[in-house]
C-alpha positions as CSV (number, residue, x, y, z in Angstrom):
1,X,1.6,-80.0,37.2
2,X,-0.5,-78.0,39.4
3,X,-1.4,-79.8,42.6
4,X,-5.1,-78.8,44.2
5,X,-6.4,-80.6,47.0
6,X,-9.2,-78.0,48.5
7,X,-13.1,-78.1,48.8
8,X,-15.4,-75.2,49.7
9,X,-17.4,-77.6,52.0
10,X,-19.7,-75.7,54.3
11,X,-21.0,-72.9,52.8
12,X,-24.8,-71.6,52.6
13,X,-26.7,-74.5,53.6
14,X,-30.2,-75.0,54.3
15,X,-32.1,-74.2,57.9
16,X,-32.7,-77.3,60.3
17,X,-34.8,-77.2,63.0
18,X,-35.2,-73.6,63.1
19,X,-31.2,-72.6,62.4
20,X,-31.2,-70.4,59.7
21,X,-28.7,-71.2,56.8
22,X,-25.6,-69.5,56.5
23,X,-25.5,-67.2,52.6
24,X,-22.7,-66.3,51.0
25,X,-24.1,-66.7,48.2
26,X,-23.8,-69.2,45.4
27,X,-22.2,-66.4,42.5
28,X,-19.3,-65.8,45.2
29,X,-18.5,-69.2,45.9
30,X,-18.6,-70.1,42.2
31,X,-15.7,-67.6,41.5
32,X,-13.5,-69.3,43.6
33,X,-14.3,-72.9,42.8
34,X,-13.8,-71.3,38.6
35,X,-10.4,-70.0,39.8
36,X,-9.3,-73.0,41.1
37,X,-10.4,-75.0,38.5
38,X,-8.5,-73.1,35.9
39,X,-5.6,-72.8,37.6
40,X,-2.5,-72.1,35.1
41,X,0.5,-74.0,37.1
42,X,3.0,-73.4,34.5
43,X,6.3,-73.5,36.2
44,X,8.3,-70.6,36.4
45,X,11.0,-69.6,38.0
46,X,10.4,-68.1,41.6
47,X,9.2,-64.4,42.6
48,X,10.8,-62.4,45.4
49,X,8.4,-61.6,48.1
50,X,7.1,-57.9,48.2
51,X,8.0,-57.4,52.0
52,X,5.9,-55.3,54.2
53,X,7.5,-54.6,58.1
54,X,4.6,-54.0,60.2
55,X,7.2,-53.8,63.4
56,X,6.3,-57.4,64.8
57,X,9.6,-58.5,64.3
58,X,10.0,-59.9,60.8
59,X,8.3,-59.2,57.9
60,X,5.4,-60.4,55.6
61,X,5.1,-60.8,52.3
62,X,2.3,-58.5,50.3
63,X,0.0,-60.2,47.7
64,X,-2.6,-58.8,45.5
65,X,-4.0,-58.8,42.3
66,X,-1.1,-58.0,40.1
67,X,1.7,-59.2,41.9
68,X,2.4,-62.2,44.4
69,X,5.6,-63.6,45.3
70,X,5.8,-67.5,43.8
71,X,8.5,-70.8,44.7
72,X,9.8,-72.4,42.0
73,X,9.3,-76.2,41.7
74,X,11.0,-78.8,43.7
75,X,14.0,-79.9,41.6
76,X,16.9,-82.2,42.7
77,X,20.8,-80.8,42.4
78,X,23.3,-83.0,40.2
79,X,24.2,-86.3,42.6
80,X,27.5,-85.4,44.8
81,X,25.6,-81.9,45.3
82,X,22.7,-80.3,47.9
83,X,19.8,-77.8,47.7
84,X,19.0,-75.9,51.0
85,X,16.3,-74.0,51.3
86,X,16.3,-71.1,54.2
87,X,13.5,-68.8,56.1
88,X,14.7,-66.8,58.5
89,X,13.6,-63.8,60.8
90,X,16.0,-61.6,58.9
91,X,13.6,-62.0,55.6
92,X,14.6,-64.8,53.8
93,X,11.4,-66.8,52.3
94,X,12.5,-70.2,51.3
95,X,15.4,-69.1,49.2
96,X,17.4,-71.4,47.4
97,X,21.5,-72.3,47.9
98,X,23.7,-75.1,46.6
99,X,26.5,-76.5,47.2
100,X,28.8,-80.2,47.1
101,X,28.9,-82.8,49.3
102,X,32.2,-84.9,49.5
103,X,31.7,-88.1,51.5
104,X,29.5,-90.9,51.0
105,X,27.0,-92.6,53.0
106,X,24.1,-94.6,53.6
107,X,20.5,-94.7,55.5
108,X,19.4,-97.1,57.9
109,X,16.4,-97.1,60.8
110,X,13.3,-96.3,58.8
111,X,10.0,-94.8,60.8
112,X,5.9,-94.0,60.0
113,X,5.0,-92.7,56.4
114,X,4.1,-88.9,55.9
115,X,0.3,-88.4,55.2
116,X,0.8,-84.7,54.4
117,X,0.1,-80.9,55.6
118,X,-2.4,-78.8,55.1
119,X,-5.6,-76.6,56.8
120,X,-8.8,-76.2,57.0
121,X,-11.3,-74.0,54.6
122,X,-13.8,-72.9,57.7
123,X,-16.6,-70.5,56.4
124,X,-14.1,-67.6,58.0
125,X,-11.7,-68.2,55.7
126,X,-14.2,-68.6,52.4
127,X,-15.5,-65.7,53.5
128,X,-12.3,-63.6,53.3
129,X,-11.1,-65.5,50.0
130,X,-14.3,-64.2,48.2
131,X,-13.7,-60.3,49.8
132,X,-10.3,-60.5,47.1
133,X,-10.9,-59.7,43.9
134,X,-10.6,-62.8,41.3
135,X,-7.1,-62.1,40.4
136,X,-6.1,-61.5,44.1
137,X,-8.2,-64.7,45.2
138,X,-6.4,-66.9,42.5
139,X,-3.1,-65.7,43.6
140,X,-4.1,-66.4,47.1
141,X,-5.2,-69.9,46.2
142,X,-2.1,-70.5,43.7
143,X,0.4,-69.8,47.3
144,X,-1.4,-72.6,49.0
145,X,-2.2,-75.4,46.4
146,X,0.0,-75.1,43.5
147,X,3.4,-75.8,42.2
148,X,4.0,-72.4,42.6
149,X,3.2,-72.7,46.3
150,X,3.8,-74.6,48.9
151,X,1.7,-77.5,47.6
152,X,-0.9,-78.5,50.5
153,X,-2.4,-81.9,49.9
154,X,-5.2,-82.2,52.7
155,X,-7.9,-80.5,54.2
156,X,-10.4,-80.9,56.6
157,X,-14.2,-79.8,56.1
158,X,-16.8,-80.0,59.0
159,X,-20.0,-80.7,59.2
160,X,-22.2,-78.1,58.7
161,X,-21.1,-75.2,61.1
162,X,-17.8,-74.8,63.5
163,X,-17.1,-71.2,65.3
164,X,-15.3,-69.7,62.4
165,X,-18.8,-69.3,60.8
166,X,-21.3,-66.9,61.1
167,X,-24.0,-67.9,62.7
168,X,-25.1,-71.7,63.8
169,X,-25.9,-74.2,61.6
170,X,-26.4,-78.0,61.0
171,X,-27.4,-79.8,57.7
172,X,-31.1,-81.0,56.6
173,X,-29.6,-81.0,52.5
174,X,-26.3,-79.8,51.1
175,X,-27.4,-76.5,49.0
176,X,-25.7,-75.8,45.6
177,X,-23.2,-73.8,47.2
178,X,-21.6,-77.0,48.5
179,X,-21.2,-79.1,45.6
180,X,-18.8,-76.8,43.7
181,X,-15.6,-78.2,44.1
182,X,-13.7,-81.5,43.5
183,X,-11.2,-82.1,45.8
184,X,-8.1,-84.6,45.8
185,X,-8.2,-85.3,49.8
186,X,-10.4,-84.0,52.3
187,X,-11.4,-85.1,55.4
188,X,-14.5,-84.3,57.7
189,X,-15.4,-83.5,61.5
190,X,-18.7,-82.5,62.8
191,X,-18.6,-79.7,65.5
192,X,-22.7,-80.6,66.8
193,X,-25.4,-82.5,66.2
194,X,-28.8,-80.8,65.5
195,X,-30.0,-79.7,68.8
196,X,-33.1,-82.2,69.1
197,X,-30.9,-85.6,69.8
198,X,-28.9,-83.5,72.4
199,X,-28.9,-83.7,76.0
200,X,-28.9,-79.9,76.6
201,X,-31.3,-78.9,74.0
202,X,-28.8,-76.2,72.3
203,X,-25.6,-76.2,70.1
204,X,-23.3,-74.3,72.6
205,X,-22.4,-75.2,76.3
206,X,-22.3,-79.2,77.7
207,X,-24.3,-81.6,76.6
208,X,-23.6,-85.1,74.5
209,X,-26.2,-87.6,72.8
210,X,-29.5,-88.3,74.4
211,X,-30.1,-92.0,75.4
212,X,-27.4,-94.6,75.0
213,X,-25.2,-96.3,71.8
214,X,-27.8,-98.5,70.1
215,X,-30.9,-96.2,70.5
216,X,-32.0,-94.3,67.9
217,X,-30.4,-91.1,68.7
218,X,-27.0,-92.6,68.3
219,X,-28.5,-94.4,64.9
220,X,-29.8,-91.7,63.8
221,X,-26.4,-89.4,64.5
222,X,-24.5,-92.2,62.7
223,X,-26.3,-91.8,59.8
224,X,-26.3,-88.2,59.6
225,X,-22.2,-89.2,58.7
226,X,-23.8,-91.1,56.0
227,X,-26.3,-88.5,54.6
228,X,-23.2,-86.3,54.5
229,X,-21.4,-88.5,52.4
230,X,-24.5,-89.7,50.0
231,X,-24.7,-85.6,49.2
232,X,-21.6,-85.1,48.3
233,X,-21.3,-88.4,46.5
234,X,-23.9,-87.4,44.2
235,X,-21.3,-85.0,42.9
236,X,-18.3,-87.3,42.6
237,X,-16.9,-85.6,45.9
238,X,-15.2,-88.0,48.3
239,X,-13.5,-88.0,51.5
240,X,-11.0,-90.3,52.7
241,X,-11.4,-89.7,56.1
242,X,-14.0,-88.4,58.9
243,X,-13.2,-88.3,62.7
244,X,-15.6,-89.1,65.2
245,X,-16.5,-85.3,66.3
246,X,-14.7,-82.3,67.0
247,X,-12.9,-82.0,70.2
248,X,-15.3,-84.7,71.8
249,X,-14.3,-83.5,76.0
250,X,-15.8,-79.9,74.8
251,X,-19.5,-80.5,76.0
252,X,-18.7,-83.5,78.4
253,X,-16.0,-82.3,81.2
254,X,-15.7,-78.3,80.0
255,X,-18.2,-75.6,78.8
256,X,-17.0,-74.4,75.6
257,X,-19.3,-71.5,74.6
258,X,-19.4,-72.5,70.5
259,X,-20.4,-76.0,68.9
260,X,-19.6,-78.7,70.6
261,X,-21.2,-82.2,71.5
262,X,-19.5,-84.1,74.6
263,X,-18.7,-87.9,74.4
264,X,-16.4,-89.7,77.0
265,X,-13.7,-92.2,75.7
266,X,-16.3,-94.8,77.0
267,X,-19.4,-92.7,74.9
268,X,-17.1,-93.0,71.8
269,X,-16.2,-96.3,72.1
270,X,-19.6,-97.8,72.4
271,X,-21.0,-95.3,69.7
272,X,-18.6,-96.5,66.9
273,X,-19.4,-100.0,68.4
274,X,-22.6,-100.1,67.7
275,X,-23.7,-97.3,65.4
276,X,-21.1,-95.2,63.8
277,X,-18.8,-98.4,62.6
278,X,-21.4,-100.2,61.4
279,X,-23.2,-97.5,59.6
280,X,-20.1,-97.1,57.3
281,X,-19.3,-100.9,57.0
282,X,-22.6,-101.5,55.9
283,X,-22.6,-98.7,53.8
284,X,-20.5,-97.8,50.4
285,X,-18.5,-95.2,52.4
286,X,-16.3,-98.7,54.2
287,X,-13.2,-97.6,53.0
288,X,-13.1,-94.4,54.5
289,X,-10.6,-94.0,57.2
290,X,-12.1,-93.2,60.7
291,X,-10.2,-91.1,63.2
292,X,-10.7,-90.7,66.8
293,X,-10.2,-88.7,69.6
294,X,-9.7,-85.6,67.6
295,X,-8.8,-83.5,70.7
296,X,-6.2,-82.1,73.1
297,X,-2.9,-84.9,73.0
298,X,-3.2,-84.6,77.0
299,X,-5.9,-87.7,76.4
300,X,-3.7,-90.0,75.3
301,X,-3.0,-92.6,76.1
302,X,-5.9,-93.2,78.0
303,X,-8.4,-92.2,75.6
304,X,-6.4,-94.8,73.1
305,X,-6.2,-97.3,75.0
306,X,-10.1,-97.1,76.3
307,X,-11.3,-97.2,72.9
308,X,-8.6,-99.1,70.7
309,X,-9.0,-101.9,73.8
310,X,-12.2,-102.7,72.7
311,X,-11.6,-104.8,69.3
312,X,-15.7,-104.2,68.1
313,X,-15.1,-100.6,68.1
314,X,-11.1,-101.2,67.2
315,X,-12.0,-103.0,64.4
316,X,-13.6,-99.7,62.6
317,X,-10.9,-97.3,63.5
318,X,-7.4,-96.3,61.3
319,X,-6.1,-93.2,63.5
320,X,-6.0,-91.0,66.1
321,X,-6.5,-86.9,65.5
322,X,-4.7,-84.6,68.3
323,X,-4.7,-80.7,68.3
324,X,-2.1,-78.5,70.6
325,X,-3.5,-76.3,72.0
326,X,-3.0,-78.0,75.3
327,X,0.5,-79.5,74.8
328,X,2.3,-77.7,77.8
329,X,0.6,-79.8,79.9
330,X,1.2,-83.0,77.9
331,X,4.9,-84.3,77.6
332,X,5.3,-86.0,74.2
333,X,6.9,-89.2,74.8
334,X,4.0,-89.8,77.7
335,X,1.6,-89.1,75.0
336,X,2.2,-89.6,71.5
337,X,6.0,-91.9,71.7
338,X,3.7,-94.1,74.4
339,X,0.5,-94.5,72.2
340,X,2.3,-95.4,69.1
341,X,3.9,-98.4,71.1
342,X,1.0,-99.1,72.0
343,X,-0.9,-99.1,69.0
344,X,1.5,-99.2,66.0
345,X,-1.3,-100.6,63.6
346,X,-3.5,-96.6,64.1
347,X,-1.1,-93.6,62.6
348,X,-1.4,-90.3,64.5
349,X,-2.2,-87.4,63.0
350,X,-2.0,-83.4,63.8
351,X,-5.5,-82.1,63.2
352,X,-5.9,-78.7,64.3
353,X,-3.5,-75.8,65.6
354,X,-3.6,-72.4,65.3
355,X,-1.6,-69.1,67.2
356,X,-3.1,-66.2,69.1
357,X,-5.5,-68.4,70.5
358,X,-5.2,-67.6,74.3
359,X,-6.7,-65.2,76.2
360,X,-3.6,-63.1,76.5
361,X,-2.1,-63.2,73.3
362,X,-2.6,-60.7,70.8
363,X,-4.5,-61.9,67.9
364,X,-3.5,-61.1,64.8
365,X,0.9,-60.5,65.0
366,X,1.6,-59.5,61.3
367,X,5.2,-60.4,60.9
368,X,5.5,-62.5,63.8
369,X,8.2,-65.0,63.3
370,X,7.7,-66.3,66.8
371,X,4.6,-68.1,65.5
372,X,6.0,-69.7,62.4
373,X,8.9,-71.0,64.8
374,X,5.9,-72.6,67.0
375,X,4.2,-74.3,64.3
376,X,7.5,-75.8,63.1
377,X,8.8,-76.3,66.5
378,X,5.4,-78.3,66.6
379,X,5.5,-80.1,63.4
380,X,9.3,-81.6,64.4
381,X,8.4,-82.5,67.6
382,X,5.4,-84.4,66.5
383,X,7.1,-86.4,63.5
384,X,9.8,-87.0,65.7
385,X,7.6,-88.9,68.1
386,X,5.5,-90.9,65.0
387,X,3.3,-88.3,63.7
388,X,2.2,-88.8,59.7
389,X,0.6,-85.0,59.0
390,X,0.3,-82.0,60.7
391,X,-2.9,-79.6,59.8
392,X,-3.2,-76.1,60.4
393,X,-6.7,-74.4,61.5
394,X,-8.0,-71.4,59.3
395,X,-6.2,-71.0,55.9
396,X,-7.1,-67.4,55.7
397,X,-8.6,-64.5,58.5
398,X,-9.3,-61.4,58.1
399,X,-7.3,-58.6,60.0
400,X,-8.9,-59.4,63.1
401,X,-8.6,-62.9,63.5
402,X,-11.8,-63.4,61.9
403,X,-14.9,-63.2,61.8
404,X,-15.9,-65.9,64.0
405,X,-19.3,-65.3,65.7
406,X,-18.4,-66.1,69.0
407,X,-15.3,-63.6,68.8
408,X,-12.5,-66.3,69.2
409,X,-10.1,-64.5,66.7
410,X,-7.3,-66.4,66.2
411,X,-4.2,-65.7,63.8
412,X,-3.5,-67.2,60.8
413,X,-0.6,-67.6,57.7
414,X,-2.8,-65.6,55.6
415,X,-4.4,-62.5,56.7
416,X,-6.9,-60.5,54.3
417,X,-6.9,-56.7,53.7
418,X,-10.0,-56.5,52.1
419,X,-10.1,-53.0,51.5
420,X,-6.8,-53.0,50.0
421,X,-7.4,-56.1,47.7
422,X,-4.3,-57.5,49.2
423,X,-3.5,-60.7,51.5
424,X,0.0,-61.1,53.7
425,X,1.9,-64.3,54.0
426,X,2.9,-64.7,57.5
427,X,6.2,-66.2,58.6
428,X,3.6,-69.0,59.6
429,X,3.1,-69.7,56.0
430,X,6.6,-70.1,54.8
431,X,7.2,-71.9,57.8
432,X,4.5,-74.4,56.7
433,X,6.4,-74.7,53.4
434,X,9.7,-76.3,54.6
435,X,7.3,-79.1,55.5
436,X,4.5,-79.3,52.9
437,X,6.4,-78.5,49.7
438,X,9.3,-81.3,50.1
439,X,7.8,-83.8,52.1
440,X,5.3,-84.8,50.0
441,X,2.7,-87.9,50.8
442,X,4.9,-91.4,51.3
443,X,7.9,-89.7,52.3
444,X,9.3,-91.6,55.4
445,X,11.1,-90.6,58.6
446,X,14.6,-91.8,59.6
447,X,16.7,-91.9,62.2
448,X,19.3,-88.8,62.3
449,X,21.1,-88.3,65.6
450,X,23.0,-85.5,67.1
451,X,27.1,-86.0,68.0
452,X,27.1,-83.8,71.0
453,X,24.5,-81.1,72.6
454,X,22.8,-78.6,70.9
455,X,20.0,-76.5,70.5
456,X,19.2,-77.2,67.1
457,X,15.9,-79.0,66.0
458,X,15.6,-81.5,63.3
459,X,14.3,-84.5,61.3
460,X,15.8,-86.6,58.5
461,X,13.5,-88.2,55.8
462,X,13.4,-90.4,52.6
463,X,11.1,-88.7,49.7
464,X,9.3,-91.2,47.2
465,X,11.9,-90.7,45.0
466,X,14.7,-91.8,47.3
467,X,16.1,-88.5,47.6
468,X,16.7,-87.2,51.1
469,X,15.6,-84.7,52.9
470,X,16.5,-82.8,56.4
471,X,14.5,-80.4,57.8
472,X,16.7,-78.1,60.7
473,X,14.9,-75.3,62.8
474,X,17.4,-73.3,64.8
475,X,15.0,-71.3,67.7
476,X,18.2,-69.2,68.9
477,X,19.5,-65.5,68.0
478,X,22.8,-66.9,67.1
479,X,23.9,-68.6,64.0
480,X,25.2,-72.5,64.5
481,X,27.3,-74.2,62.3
482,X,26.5,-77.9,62.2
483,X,27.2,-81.0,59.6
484,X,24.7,-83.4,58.2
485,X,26.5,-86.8,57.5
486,X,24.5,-89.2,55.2
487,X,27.0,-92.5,55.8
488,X,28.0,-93.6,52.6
489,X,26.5,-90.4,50.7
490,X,28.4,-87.6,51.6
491,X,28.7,-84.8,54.3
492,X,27.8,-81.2,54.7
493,X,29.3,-78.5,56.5
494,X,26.6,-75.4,57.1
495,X,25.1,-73.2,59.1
496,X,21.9,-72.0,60.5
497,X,20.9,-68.7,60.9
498,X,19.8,-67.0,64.0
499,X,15.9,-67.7,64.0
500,X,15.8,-69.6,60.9
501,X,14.3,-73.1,59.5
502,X,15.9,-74.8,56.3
503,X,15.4,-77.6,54.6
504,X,18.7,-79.7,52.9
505,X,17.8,-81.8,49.5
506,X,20.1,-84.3,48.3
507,X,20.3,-87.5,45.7
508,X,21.2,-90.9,46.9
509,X,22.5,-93.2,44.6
510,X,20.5,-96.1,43.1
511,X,22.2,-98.7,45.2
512,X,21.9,-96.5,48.0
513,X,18.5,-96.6,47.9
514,X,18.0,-100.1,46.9
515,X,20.5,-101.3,50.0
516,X,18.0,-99.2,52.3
517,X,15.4,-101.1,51.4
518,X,13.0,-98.3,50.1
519,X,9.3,-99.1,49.3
């Protein structure tokens, strides 16, 4: 079955208060939402990637029109047996191996629930989607969301304009443009405000909310969450989450020079208090999940506990977002292990990431294995310490990192050759597939431990269908061999590659997982 989950959110939309609209016009973005609509997710066996060695390290694989490497479905070996999947530096893509395990075993210490992977649609990457020709752009979009890919199941959307647009906008009325697509899950952030409820008078720079929660420009900005939901509900499109705002500190204690609208925890707290909660409660958006903090993980747990303290503005809440891009500063069992004991009811959840992003970093790396080994170096260290989804930024950038009007370029798993009608899947992206393709939504973490010292990193998981799964990222030039033990099950001996990431499949028996207690 072919498994879509995206939205083409914030495209073209109408001027407000003097911002012109963005066009990309309404023809374009009705190619891609009639590709993805008719999406043929037959399954097949797999494709080999066409590699392409642009002396980065690794290699990326080349997609255009008539050709793009494909996975074959997810499919369980015989019981008594195990699938590994392997990417490595040395140009594997997610290639397939069996072989038998011969001792038995059984699970035990059960952790959070997955949510599920995915990244965001921005304008940017739109934008390079529609430079593809339709065969090229259906390929493209069959890699992320289909069987045949490495099945992405969320997104997020923001309100009205972020940097990866470009030019600034915010919303008066959605525009046809942004009413094409139906997706399965999809949540919202808003980067700004429109300029005449803020404190500075512009979209860039520091500046928050004029006047205080309870007034009417915090009544009025709570119900611009509303009017965003009411358009898009005209056309059967739903969200099942929106966070509070975009990286919330931007505009309060730093300048940032894009969108950005400041609020302290305190701001936050008192604005879901008293405008933002009940606006949705009283409105037929109040089962949609509300996330706060949505910002840098070196916040918590103060920002947590200032805001989940407070039980009239806890009482609206379900999580809390956090991006990386600060994490060196931010240890992960002061942050994240710390706020989940103190708040086990509100699931964390990876919202943004992306490589290339500081100023001394090359932008686009095409074949950079290095970044796929951060993002999954990320994603295990954050489900390790309670984590339920991990989201990436843009989905697709052009070979600059962009565009972005404020000339942030960033990298990204899928860079566009527009002029050759091609797109290259990054290491980043098959990276992203040892995670998204076989831990699907309601898969649940376990406790796996390590014997004796190594460098290896790893997590061990329960799929809905009581199969297990262990995902093992070896960061080193030298291959180790290890065993996974599943008491009761079985055992395997293997190794990992030098710079590689696999991820081990197995059956457990019925009365396995009915002694585990699985639900």
């Amino acid at each position: 079955m072919c498994h879509l989950s995206i939205l083409f959110c914030f495209l073209s939309h109408q001027e407000v208060l003097g911002f012109a609209a963005m066009s990309c016009g309404a023809l374009q973005i009705f190619f891609v939402s009639l590709w993805l609509l008719q999406l043929s997710c037959s399954p097949t066996g797999g494709r080999p990637c066409s590699p392409r060695n642009f002396g980065h390290g690794s290699l990326v694989c080349e997609c255009g029109a008539d050709y793009c490497d494909t996975l074959e479905p997810v499919t369980l070996p015989d019981m008594g047996s195990f699938v590994k999947y392997e990417s490595n530096k040395a140009g594997r893509r997610v290639e397939r191996s069996e072989d038998n395990l011969v001792l038995k075993l059984k699970t035990s210490q059960k952790y959070q629930k997955i949510k599920g992977f995915g990244g965001a649609l921005t304008d940017s990457a739109a934008i390079n989607i529609l430079n593809l020709s339709p065969k090229s752009q259906r390929n493209l979009l069959k890699s992320y969301f289909s069987s045949e890919g490495i099945e992405y199941t969320f997104d997020p959307c923001a309100h009205a304009s972020c940097d990866f647009s470009v030019r600034l906008y915010t919303y008066a009325t959605l525009t046809d443009e942004d009413i094409k697509m139906k997706p399965l899950l999809l949540y919202a952030s808003p980067w700004t405000s429109p300029v005449w409820m803020k404190t500075n008078g512009a979209m860039t720079g520091r500046g928050t909310l004029k006047g205080q929660p309870g007034d009417r420009y915090h009544k009025t900005w709570a119900n611009y969450f509303i009017r965003f939901l009411d358009e898009y509900a005209k056309y059967n499109l739903t969200f099942w989450a929106i966070t509070a705002g975009n990286e919330p500190t931007a505009g309060d204690i730093i300048f940032y020079p894009f969108q950005c609208l400041g609020f302290s925890p305190e701001h936050q707290r008192d604005f879901i208090a008293e405008d933002l909660g009940p606006a949705l409660a009283n409105s037929s958006y109040k089962g949609i999940e509300l996330i706060i903090l949505d910002d840098q993980r070196v916040m918590l747990p103060y920002w947590a506990e200032v805001v989940l303290k407070d039980p009239k503005a806890a009482q609206y809440i379900n999580g809390i977002g956090i991006h990386w891009y600060l994490d060196f500063l931010a240890p992960i069992d002061l942050t994240l292990s710390i706020t989940h004991h103190l708040f086990p009811n509100y699931y964390l959840i990876s919202t943004e990431a992306s490589t290339g992003s500081y100023f001394w970093e090359p932008r686009v790396v095409l074949g950079g294995w290095d970044r796929g080994s951060k993002y999954s170096h990320s994603i295990l260290t954050n489900l390790n310490d309670y984590v339920t989804g991990w989201t990436d930024w843009n989905l697709v950038l052009d070979m600059e990192g962009g565009p972005n009007w404020s000339k942030n370029y960033v990298d990204s798993p899928v860079i566009v050759d527009k002029e050759k009608d091609v797109f290259y899947k990054q290491p980043m992206f098959y990276h992203m597939a040892h995670f998204s393709k076989f831990l699907p939504e309601g898969t649940q973490r376990v406790e796996i431990q390590k014997s004796s010292s190594c460098s290896l990193e790893f997590s061990a998981f329960l799929r809905p269908d009581g199969s297990a799964a262990v995902v093992v990222l070896n960061r080193s030039p030298n291959d180790i061999a290890f065993g996974i033990s599943d008491p009761g099950v079985g055992y395997i001996e293997t190794i990992a590659t030098a710079d590689s990431i696999q991820t081990y499949l197995w059956q457990r028996p019925l009365e396995e997982r009915a002694s585990s207690h699985w639900n």
